[in-house]
Every structure is written in C-alpha cells, then in structure tokens.
C-alpha positions in Angstrom: -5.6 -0.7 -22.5 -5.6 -3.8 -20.6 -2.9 -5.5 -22.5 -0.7 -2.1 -21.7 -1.7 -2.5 -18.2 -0.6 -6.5 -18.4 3.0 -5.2 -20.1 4.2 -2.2 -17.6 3.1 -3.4 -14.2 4.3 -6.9 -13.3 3.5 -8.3 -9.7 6.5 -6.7 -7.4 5.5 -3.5 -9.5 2.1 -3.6 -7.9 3.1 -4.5 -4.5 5.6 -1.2 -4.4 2.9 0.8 -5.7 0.3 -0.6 -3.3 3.0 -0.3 -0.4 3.7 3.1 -1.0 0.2 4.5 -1.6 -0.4 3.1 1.7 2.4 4.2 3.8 1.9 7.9 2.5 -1.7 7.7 3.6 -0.4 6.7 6.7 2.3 8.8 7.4 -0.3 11.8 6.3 -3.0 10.5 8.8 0.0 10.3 11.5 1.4 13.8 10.8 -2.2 15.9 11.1 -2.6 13.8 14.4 0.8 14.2 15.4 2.2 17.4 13.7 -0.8 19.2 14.1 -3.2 18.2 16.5 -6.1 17.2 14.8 -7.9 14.7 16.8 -8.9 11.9 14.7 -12.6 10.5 15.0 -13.3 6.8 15.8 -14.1 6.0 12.4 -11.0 7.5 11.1 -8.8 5.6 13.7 -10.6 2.1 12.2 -10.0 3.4 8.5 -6.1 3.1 9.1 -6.6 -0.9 10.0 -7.4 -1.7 6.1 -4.0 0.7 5.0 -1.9 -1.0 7.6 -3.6 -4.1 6.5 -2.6 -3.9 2.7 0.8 -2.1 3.2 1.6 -5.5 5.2 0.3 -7.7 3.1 2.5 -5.8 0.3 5.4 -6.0 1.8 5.3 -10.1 2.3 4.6 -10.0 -1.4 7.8 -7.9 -2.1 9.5 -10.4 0.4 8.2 -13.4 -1.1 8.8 -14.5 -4.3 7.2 -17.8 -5.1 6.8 -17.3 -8.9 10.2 -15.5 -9.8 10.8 -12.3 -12.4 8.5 -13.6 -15.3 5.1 -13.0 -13.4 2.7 -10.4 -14.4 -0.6 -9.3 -13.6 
C-alpha cells in the first residue's frame, strides 16, 4: 500500500489535494454563515485559523519548487 501511495501522489499532488480540501471547508463554513445565517460559535470561528493556515502553507508549496518534478512523498 505504501509503495502505491509513494508512486501516485508526488509532492505538488499533495499540496493541490491539501489546498483544495481546505478551501472547500472554507468556502462551506463561509456559505452557512453567509448564505444562510448560521451564526458560527467561537470555537468554530478559531477552527478556520488551522484551514486557512494549511491552505496557505499549500499554496507556497505549489509556488515554490525547490526540488523540481522528480520529488515524491
């Protein structure tokens, strides 16, 4: 299984993946605040920090590309 897992997903694979899981979860917390008026708890308003957080730090590692094409995880 891992050596599948080492094949199919190289390290700009992962970063997509991560950035879109992210931005989804965002845009769905957004839209029942926004669309729909659900008031979001404090607890829910700090939960968005650690999305935002890796949806950022996935995107400088779409950006940047220190190790080139060959890299895998």
């Amino acid at each position: 299984m891992h050596a599948l897992i080492e094949k199919s997903l190289s390290l700009p694979m992962a970063a997509r993946l991560l950035l879109l899981v992210n931005i989804g979860a965002l845009l769905f917390a957004f839209t029942l605040q926004l669309g729909f008026d659900v008031r979001p708890c404090y607890l829910c308003l700090w939960a968005r920090v650690p999305y935002a957080s890796v949806a950022a730090l996935s995107l400088i590692a779409l950006l940047w590309k220190p190790y080139g094409r060959q890299t895998t995880i």
